[in-house]
matplotlib code that plots the C-alpha trace (Angstrom):
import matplotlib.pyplot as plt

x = [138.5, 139.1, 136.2, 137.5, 136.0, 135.0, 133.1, 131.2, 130.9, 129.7, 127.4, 123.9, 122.0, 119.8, 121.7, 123.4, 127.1, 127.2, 124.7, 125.6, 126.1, 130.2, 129.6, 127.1, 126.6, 124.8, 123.2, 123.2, 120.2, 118.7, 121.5, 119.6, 116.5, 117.7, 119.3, 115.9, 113.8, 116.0, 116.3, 120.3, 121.8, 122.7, 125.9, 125.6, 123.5, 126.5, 129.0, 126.5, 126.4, 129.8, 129.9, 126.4, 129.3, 132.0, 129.9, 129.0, 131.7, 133.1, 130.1, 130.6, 134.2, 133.0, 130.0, 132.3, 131.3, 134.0, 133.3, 131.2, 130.7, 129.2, 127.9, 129.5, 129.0, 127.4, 128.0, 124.6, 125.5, 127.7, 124.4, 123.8, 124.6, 128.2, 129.0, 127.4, 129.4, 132.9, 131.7, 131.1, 134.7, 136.6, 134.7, 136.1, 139.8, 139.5, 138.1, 140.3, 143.4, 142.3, 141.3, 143.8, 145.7, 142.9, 142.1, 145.6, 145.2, 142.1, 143.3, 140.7, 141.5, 140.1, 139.7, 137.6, 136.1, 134.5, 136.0, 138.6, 140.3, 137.6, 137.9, 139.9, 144.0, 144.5, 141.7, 143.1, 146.4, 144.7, 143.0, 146.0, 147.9, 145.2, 144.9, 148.5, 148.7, 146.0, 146.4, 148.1, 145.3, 144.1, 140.9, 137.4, 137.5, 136.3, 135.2, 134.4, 132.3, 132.7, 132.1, 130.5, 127.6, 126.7, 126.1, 129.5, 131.3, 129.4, 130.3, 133.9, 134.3, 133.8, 135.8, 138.7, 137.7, 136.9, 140.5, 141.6, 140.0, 141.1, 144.7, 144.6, 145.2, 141.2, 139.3, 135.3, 134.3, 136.9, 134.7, 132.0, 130.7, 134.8, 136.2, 134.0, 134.0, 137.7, 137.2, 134.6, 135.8, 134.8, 136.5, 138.3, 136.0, 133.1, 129.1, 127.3, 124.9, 122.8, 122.1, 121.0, 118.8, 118.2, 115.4, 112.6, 113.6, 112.4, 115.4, 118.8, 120.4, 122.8, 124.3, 126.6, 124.0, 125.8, 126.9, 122.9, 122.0, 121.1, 121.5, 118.8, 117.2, 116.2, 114.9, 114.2, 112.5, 115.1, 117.3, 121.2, 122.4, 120.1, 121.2, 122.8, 123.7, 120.1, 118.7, 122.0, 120.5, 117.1, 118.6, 120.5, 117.8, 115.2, 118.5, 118.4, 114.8, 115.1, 115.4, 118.5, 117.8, 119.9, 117.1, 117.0, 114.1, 115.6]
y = [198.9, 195.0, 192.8, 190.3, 187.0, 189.0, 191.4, 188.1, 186.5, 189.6, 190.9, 190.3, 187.3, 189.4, 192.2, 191.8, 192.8, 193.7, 196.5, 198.0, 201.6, 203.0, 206.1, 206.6, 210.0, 210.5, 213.6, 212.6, 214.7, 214.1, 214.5, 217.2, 215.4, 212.2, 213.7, 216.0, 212.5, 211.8, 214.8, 214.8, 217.7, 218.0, 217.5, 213.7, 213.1, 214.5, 212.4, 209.5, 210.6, 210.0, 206.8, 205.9, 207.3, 205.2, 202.5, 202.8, 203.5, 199.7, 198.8, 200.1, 198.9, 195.5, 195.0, 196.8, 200.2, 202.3, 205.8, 207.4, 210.8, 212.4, 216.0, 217.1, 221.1, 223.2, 226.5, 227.4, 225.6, 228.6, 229.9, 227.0, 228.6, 229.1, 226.5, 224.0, 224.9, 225.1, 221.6, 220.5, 221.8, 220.6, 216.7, 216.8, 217.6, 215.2, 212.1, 212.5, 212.5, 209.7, 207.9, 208.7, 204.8, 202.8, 204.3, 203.7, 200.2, 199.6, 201.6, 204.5, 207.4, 210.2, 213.7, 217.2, 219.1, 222.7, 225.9, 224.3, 228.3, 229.4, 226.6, 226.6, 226.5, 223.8, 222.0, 222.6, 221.2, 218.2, 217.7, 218.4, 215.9, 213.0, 213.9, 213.6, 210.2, 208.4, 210.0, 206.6, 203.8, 202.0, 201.6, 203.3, 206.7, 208.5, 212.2, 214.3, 217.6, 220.5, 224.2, 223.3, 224.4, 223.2, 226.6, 228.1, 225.2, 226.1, 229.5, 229.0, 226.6, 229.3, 232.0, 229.6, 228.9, 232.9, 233.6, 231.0, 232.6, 235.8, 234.4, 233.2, 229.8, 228.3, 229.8, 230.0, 227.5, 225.0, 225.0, 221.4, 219.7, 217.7, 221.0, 222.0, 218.9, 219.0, 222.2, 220.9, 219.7, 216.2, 215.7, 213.2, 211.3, 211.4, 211.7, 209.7, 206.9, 207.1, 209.5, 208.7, 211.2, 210.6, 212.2, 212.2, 215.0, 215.6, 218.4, 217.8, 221.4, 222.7, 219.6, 217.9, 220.4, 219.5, 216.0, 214.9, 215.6, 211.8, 210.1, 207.9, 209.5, 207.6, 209.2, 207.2, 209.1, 206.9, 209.6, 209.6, 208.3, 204.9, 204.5, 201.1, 198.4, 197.1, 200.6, 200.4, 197.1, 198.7, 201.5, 199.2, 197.2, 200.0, 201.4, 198.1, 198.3, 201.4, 201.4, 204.2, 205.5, 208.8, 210.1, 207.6, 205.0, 201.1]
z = [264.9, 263.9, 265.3, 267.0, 268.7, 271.7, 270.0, 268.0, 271.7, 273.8, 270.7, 271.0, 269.0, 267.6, 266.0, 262.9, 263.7, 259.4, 260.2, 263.2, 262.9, 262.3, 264.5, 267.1, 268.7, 272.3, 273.4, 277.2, 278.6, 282.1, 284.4, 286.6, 286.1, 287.6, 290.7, 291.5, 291.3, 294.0, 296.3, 295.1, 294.4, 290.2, 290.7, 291.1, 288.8, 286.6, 288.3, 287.6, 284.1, 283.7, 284.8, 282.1, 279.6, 280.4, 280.9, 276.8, 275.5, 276.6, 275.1, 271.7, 272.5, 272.8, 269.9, 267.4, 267.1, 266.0, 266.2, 269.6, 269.9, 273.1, 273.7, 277.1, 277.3, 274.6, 274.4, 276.0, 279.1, 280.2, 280.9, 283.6, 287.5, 288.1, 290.7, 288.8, 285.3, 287.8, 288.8, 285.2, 284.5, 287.6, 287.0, 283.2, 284.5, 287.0, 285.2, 281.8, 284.6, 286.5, 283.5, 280.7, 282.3, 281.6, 277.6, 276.9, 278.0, 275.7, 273.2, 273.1, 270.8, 272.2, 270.6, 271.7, 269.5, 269.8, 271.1, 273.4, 273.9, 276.3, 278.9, 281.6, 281.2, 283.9, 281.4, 278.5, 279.0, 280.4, 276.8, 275.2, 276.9, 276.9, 272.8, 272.3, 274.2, 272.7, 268.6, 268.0, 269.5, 267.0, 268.9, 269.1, 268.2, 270.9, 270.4, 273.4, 272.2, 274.3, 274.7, 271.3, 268.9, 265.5, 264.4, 265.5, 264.0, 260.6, 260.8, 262.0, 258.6, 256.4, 258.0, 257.5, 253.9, 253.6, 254.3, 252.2, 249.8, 250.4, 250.7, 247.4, 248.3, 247.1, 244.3, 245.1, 242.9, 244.1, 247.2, 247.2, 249.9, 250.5, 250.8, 253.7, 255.8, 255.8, 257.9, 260.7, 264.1, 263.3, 259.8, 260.9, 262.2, 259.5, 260.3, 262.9, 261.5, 264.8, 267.3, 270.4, 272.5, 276.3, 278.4, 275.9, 274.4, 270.9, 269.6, 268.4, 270.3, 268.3, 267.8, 264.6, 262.6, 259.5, 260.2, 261.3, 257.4, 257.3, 260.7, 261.9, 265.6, 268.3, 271.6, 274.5, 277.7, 280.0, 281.8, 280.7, 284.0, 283.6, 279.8, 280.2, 277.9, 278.1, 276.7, 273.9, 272.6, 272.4, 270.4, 267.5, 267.1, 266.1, 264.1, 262.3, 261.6, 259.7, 256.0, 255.3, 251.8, 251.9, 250.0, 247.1, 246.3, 246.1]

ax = plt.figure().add_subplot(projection="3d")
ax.plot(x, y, z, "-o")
ax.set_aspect("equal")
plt.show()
């Protein structure tokens, strides 16, 4: 995405708009937790979680980070209640619908990634449709992971390059490192320089397990739905702190 004068306007003195990170990924954890602190049932504090989402991804928008990718539903979280997982399905449908207008108007690409086949139909086409309008914005990339785990992604990247290989169409030692991350969910959208953990928690669950091979980590005990553009500032600036090395020496 081209920075323009608003991004330089809105971005904050202190940060160094030459270092921000390209791609920032957000494992938004403390949806449940933020609701129970306030005698609410779970299922607002995942409405209010997607409000905390929308809220930085305009953010990123405006300070000129390109890339933002958010961990919606793992595959674990089938494991979650039943009405609460039919509530987590019914809020995606309804908020890519209702907000599919406004992306186009700022010019959000969005994409989901995982295994996509085992949500709902009605869901599905919404993705489908919401993917297909928005493959052209020349905006922030916006990637939407769900009904996804790290591991499975792994292991469904080398059962395609398996039956490539069995196909005759790559020879084993044709396969590097390139090769691979063609076949991951996120190739087109490269690794995350930052992730950002809400909650406090100190794991990375199953997430971007290949992609997270160098990204810095920050963790912050504030619950997802109070992650604000406050808590965002506090999060690039430790990024900028951080010498990235990739495990060189300078």
């Amino acid at each position: 995405m081209t920075v323009n004068s608003t991004v330089l306007q809105e971005l904050p003195a202190d940060l160094d708009r030459e270092r921000l990170p390209r791609h920032v990924a957000v494992i938004m954890d403390g949806n449940g937790r933020w609701a129970k602190c306030r005698g609410l049932p779970r299922i607002v504090g995942h409405q209010r979680g997607v409000d905390a989402l929308k809220n930085l991804l305009r953010c990123c928008d405006d300070w000129g980070v390109q890339a933002l990718t958010a961990y919606a539903f793992s595959t674990e979280n089938w494991g979650r209640p039943l009405e609460e997982v039919d509530f987590l399905m019914t809020l995606f449908e309804r908020v890519l619908r209702q907000q599919l207008k406004e992306m186009m108007e700022e010019k959000v690409r969005i994409q989901f990634v995982g295994n996509l086949e085992k949500l709902p139909p009605s869901l599905q086409a919404e993705i489908a449709r919401s993917m297909e309008m928005t493959r052209h914005n020349p905006g922030i990339q916006f990637t939407v992971a769900t009904n996804y785990g790290g591991r499975q992604e792994i292991l469904a990247a080398c059962r395609s390059i398996a039956t490539q290989v069995q196909e005759g169409k790559i020879q084993p030692e044709q396969i590097d490192r390139e090769l691979f991350e063609r076949h991951l969910y996120t190739s087109s959208v490269g690794d995350p320089d930052l992730l950002i953990r809400t909650s406090g928690e100190m794991r990375i669950s199953n997430f971007l397990l290949w992609q997270m091979a160098y990204a810095e980590l920050y963790v912050t005990d504030t619950l997802w739905p109070e992650f604000d553009r406050g808590e965002f500032h506090r999060a690039l600036s430790a990024y900028q702190k951080r010498d990235r090395r990739f495990g060189k020496v300078r």
